[in-house]
matplotlib code that plots the C-alpha trace (Angstrom):
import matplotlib.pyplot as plt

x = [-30.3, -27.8, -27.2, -25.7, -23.9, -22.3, -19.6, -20.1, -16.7, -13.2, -11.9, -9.3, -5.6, -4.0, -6.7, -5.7, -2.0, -2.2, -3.7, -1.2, 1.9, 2.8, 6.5, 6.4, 5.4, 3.8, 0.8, -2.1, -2.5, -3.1, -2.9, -4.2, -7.3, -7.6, -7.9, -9.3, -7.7, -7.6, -5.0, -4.0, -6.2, -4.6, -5.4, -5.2, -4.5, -7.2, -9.1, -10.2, -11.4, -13.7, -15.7, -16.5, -19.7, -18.6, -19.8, -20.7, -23.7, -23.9, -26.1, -29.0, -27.3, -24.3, -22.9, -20.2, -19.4, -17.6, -15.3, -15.0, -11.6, -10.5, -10.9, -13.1, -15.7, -14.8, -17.4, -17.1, -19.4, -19.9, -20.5, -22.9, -22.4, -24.7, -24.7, -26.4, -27.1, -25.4, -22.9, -25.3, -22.9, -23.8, -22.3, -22.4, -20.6, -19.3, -19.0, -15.7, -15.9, -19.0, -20.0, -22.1, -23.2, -24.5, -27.3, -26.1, -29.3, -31.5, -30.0, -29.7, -34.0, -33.8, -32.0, -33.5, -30.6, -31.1, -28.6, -25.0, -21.9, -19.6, -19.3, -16.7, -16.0, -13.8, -13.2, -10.3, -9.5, -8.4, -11.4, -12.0, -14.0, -14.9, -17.3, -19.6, -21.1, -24.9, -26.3, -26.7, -23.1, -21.5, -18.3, -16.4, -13.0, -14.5, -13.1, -10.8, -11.3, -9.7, -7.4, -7.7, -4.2, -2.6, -1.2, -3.5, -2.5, -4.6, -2.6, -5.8, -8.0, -9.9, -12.5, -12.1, -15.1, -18.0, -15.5, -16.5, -14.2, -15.8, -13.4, -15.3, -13.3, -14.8, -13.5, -13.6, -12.3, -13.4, -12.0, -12.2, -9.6, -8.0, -7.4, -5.2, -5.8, -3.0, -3.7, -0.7, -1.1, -0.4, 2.4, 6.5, 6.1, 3.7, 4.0, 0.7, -1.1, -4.4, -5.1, -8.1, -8.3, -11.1, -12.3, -13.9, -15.8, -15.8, -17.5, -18.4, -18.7, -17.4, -17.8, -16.3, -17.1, -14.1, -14.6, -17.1, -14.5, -11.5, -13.8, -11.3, -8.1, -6.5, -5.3, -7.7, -5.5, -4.4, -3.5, -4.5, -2.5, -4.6, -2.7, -4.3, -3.5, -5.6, -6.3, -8.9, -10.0, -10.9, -12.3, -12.0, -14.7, -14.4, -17.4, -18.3, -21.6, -23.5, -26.2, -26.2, -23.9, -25.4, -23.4, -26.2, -26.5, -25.2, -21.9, -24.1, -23.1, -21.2, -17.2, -17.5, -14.4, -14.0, -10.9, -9.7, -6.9, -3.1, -1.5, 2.1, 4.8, 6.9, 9.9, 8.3, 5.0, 3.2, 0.2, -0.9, -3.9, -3.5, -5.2, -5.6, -9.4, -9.8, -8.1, -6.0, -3.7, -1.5, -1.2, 1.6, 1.8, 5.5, 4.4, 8.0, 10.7, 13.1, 12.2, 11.1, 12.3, 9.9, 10.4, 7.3, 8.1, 5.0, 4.9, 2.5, 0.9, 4.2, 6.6, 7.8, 8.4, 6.2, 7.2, 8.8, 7.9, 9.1, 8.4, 10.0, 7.0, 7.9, 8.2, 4.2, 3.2, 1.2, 2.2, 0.7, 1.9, -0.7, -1.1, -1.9, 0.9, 2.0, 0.2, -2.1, 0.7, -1.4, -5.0, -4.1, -0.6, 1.3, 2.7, 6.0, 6.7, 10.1, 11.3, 14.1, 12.3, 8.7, 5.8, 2.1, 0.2, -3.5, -4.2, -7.5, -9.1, -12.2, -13.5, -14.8, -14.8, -13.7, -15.8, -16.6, -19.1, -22.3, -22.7, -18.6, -17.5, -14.6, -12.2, -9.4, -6.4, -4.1, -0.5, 1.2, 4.2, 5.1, 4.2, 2.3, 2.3, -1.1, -4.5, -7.9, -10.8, -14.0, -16.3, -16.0, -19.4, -20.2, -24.4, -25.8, -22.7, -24.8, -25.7, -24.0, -22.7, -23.2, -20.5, -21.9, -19.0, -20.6, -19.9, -17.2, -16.0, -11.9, -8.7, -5.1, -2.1, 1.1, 4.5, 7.6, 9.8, 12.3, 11.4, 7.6, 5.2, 2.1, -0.7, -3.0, -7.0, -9.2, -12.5, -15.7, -19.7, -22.6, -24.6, -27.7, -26.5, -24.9, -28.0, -32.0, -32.9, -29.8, -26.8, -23.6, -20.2, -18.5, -14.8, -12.7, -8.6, -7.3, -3.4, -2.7, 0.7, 2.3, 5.5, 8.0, 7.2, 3.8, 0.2, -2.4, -5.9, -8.2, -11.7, -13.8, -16.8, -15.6, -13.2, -15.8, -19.0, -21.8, -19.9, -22.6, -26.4, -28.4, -32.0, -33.2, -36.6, -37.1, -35.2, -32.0, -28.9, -27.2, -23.5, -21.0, -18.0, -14.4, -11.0, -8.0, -4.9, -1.5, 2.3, 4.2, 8.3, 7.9, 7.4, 5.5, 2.9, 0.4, -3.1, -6.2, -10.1, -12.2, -15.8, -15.8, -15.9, -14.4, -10.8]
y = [27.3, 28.6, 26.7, 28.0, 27.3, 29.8, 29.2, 32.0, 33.5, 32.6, 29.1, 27.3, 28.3, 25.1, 25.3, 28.9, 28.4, 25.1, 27.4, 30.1, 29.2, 26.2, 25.7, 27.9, 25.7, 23.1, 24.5, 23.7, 21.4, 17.7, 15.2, 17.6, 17.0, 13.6, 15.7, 18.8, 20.2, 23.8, 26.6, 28.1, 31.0, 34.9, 37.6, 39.7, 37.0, 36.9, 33.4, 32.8, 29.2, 27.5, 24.3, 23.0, 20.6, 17.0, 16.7, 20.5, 20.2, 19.9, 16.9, 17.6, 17.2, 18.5, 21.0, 23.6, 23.5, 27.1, 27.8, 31.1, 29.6, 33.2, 35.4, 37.6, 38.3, 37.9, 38.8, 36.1, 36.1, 33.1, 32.8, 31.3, 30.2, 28.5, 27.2, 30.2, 32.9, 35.8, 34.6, 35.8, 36.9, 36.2, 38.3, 37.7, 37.8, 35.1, 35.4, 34.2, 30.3, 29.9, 27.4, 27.4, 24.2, 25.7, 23.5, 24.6, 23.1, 24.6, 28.7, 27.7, 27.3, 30.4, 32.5, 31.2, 29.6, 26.1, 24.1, 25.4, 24.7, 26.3, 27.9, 30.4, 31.2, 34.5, 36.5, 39.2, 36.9, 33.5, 31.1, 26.9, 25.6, 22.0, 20.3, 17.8, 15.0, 14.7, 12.0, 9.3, 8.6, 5.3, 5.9, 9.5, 11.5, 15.2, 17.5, 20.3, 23.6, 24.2, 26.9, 28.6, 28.5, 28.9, 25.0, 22.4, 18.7, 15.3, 12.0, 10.0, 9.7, 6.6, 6.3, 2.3, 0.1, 2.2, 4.2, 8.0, 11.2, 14.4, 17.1, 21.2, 24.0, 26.9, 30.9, 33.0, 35.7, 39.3, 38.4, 35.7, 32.8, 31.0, 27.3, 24.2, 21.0, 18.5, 14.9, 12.8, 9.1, 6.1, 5.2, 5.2, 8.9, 11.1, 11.6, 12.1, 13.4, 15.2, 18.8, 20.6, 24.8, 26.3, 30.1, 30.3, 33.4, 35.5, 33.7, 30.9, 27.0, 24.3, 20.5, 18.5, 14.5, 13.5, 10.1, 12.0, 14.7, 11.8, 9.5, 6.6, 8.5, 8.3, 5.7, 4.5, 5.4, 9.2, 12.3, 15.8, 19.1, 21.9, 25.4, 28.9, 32.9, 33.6, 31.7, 28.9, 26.0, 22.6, 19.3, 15.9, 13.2, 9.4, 7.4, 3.3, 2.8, 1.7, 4.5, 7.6, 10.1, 13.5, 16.2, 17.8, 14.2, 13.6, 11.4, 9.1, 6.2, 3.1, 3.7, 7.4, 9.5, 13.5, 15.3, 18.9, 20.1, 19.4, 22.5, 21.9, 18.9, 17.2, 14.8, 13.2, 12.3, 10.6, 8.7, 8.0, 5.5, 2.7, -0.8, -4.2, -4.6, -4.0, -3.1, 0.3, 1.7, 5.1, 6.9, 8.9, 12.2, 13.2, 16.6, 17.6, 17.5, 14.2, 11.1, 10.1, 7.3, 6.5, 4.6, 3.0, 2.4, 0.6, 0.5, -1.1, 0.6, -0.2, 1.0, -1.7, -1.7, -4.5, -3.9, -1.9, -1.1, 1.1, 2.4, 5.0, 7.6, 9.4, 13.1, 14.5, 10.5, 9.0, 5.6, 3.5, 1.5, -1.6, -1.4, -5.1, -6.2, -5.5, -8.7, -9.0, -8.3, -5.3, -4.6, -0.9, 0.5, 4.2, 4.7, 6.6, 7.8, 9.2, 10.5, 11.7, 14.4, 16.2, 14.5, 14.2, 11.3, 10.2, 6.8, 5.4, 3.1, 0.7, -1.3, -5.2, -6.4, -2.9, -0.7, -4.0, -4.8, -3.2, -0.7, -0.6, 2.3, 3.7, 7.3, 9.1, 10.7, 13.2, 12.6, 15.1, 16.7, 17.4, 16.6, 19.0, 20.3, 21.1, 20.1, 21.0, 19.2, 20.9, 18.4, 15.0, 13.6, 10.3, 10.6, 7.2, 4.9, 2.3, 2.2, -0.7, -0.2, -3.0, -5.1, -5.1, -3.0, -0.2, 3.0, 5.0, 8.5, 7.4, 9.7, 7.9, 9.6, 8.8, 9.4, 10.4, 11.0, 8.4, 8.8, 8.3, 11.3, 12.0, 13.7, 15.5, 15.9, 18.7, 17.7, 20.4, 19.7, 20.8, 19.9, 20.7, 18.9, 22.1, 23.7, 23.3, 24.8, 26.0, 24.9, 25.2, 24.0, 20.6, 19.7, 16.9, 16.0, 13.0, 12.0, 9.6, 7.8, 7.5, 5.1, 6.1, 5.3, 4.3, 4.7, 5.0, 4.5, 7.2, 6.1, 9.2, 7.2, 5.6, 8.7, 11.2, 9.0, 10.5, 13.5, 14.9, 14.8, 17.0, 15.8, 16.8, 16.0, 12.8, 10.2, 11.1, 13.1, 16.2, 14.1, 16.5, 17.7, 19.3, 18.6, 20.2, 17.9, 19.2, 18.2, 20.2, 21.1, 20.7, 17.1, 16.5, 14.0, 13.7, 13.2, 12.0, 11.7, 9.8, 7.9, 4.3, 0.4, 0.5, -1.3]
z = [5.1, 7.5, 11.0, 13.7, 16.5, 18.6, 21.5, 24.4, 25.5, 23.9, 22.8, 25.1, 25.2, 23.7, 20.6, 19.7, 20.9, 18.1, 15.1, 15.9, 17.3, 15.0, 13.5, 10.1, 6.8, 9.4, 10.2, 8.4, 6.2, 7.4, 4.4, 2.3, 0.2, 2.3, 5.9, 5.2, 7.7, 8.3, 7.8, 11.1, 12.7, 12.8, 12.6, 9.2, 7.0, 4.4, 3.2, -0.5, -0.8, -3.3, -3.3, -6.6, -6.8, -7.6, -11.5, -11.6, -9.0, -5.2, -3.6, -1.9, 1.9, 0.9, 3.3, 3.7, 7.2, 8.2, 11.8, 12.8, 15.5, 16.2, 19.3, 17.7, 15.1, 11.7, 8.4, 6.3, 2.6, 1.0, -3.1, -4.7, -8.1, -10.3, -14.5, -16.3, -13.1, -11.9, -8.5, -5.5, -2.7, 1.0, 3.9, 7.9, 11.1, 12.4, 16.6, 18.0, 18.0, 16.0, 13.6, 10.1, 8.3, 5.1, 3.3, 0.1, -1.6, 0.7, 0.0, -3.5, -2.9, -1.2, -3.4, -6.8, -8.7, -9.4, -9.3, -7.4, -8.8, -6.9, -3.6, -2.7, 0.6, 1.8, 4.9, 5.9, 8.4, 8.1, 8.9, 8.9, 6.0, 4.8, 2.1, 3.8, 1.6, 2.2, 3.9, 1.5, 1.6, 2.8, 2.5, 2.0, 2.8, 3.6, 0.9, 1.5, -0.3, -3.7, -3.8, -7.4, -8.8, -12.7, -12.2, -10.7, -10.7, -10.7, -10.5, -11.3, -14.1, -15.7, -18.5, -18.8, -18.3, -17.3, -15.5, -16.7, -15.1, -14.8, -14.8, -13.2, -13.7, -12.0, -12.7, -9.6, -11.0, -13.1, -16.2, -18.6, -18.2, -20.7, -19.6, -21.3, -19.7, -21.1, -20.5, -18.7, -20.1, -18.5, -21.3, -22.1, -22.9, -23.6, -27.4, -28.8, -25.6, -26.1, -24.7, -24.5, -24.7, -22.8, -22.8, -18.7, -18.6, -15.0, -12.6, -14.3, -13.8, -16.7, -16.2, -18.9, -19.6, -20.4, -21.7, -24.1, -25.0, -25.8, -27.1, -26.8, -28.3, -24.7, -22.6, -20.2, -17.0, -17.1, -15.1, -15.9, -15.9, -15.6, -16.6, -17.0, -17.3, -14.2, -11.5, -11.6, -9.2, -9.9, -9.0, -10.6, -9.8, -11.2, -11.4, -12.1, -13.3, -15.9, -15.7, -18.6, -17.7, -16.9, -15.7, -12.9, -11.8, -8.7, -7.3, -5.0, -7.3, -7.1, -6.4, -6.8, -5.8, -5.8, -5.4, -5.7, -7.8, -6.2, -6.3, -6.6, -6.7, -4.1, -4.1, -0.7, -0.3, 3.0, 2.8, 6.4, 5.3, 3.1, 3.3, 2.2, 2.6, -1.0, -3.9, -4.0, -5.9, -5.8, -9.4, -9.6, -12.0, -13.6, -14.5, -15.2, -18.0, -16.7, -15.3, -12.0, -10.1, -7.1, -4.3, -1.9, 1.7, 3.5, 7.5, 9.8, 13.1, 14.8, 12.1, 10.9, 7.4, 5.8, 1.9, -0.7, -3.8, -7.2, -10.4, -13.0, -14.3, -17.6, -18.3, -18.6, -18.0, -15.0, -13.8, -10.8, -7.6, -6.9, -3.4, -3.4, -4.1, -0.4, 0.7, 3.8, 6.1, 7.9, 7.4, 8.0, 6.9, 5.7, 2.7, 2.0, -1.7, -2.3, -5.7, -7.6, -8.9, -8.2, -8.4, -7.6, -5.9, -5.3, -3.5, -4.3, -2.4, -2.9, 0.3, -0.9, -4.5, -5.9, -8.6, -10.3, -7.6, -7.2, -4.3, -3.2, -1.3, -1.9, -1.3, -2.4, -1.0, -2.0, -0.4, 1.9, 1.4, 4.7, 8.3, 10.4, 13.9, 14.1, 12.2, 12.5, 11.2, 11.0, 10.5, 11.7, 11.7, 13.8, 12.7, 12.9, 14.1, 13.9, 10.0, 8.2, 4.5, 1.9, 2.9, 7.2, 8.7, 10.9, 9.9, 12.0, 11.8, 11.9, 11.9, 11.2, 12.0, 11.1, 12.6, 10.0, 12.7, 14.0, 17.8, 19.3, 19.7, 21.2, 19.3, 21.5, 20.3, 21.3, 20.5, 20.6, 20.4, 20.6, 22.7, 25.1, 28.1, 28.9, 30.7, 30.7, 27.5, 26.0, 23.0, 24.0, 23.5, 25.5, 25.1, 25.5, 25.1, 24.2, 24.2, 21.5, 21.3, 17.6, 17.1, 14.9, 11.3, 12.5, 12.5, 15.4, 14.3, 16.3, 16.8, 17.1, 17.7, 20.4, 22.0, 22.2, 23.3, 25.0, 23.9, 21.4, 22.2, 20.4, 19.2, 15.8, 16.6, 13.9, 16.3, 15.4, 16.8, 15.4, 15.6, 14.2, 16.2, 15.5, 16.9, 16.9, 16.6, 17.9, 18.8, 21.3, 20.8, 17.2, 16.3, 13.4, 12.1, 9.1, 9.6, 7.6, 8.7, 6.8, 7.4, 6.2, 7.9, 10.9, 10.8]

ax = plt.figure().add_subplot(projection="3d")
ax.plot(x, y, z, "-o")
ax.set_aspect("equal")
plt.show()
């Protein structure tokens, strides 16, 4: 099922001038994975991105939400892939400024395949695109695409416990692929590490249990290394339960994280989320040939640096920073890795008693490289503020943004809904700006909830509201920042 929304005439000068005019190498990419946030707008360059089902299935819910944030109408066909059936290709224009939420359940009905894997989603033009978790969700960091690449990274990995990681590997290519995935223990070295060789077939979707496939011949606590002859994309999903594993079933289970495949290294990584109301940890993936010495730097809101922290990661090995270890200092704080060679990192987070407690939530982010100059997130959804999680937080939509510069900045949001307040009858498109103030080294903790209220009113007719908005975060003179949206108790 294919929703639209469509925004008459062109979008305002300081969201286009943010997609396009952005220092080069800064525009983008917000904390990655963590922020989804959305390669700038322009004309002529092409987008190829792919969203791989958490456990080789998307939920029913589960949504690709799809920006058209260019002056003019791009055609945009979206991929439907699923176990067993031939890819069914979808192809429409897309007005200037209009919006898609795709019920990928719903067209996978329509279209007769069953269960969808995988969804691609292209267009000549650059476009927005974003995974949105289906409603039964407590607790969730909207996915970014995957980009199919030869190397994909995954710092994290766990099959202790009832811990169970699912690793999808999805070919979106013609031609076969022929795929290694090497295993990167959590050990002094990685002598002995287990590999597994896969033929992918064009077009086809592969989810692998790996606790099944190592059957205990591997540490518990791992990262992956993902290498092919032709591009692939990938998504790792780690799951506590006790329930039988099934690889169609879906991620709605306790502590369940979902992450797409890192596609290269850095010596500098910025986490702008990090926190003490549960347990976390940052796993950290060596994937190269000497030794890497890293560094932890953790500030508060203000910047102040509250603790250090550091740990030496073997060639091919994973090793991991407890976050707890920083103390109770700051409930919210960022997290600055630095390293003496590259490397890969994932922060896992698990609000309450952690994956040892029934019904925790938890999320996982990918650290950023670089800071930013502009971000766009396409789907920051603030339905039903007022549902409580297990532990009696509310639920808030929340976006954290952190400041690597050593003067203060101000971030300036663009929010956009839909609503119809606009006039008797109709849908249309309200705006609102919001200056934001980030200290050096620090954090300031946007509340979308409360920062765009009475911003979105659109009944769906069962005594709820359509709630979903997108911003546009940007600097001016070239400052920098890192951003990452996420729904979970508000801090």
């Amino acid at each position: 099922m294919l929703r639209w929304w469509m925004r008459a005439g062109r979008l305002p000068a300081l969201v286009l001038l943010a997609l396009s005019l952005g220092a080069p190498g800064r525009v983008g990419m917000g904390a990655g994975a963590v922020s989804h946030a959305a390669a700038a707008a322009a004309s002529g360059s092409p987008t190829a991105l792919y969203f791989v089902g958490a456990r080789g299935v998307f939920s029913s819910g589960d949504k690709i939400a799809v920006d058209n944030l260019n002056p003019f109408t791009a055609t945009v066909t979206l991929t439907y892939v699923a176990q067993g059936r031939r890819p069914v290709a979808i192809t429409s224009p897309y007005p200037p400024g209009a919006r898609a939420r795709v019920e990928v359940a719903d067209s996978a009905f329509q279209y007769g395949l069953g269960n969808v894997s995988a969804v691609g989603v292209s267009s000549p033009a650059r476009i927005v695109a974003a995974y949105v978790r289906g409603y039964g969700h407590v607790a969730y960091v909207p996915r970014a695409a995957a980009s199919a690449g030869t190397t994909l990274y995954f710092a994290e990995g766990y099959t202790g416990g009832s811990a169970r990681t699912y690793l999808t590997l999805l070919n979106p290519g013609r031609v076969a692929a022929h795929v290694t995935v090497t295993v990167a223990p959590q050990a002094a070295s990685a002598a002995g590490a287990l590999s597994l060789r896969l033929t992918l077939p064009a077009g086809v979707v592969v989810t692998r249990d790996l606790a099944r496939d190592f059957r205990g011949r591997q540490t518990s606590s791992f990262g992956l290394i993902v290498t092919a002859d032709r591009p692939v994309a990938a998504e790792r999903a780690v799951r506590f339960d006790d329930k039988p594993a099934a690889p169609f079933q879906d991620d709605r289970s306790d502590a369940a994280t979902a992450a797409a495949g890192i596609g290269a290294s850095a010596t500098t990584l910025y986490f702008p989320y990090s926190s003490t109301a549960g347990p976390s940890f940052i796993a950290v993936l060596n994937p190269g040939r000497r030794p890497a010495g890293v560094r932890a730097r953790f500030s508060d809101s203000a910047g102040r640096v509250i603790g250090t922290g550091a740990i030496t990661v073997a060639p091919g090995t994973r090793g991991t920073l407890d976050l707890g270890a920083v103390g109770r200092v700051a409930h919210v704080y960022a997290t600055v890795l630095t390293a003496t060679v590259p490397i890969v990192g994932e922060e896992t987070h698990y609000f309450g008693k952690g994956p040892a407690a029934h019904g925790q939530p938890s999320v996982v982010l990918a650290g950023a490289p670089a800071g930013v100059t502009s971000a766009v997130f396409p789907d920051l959804d603030l339905r039903n503020p007022s549902l409580t999680y297990n532990l009696g937080e509310p639920k808030r939509q929340t976006v954290y943004l952190y400041n690597p510069l050593t003067a203060p900045i101000t971030v300036t949001a663009t929010y956009r809904a839909y609503s119809n307040t606009v006039g008797a009858g109709s849908l249309g498109i309200v705006s609102k700006s919001v200056a934001y103030a980030v200290p050096a080294g620090g954090v300031t903790i946007v509340d979308v909830n409360r920062d765009t209220a009475g911003l979105v009113a659109y009944p769906l007719g069962n005594g709820t509201l359509e709630s979903t908005l997108d911003a546009t975060f940007a600097t001016t003179g070239g400052a920098c920042f890192v951003a990452a949206a996420l729904t979970a108790p508000a801090p």
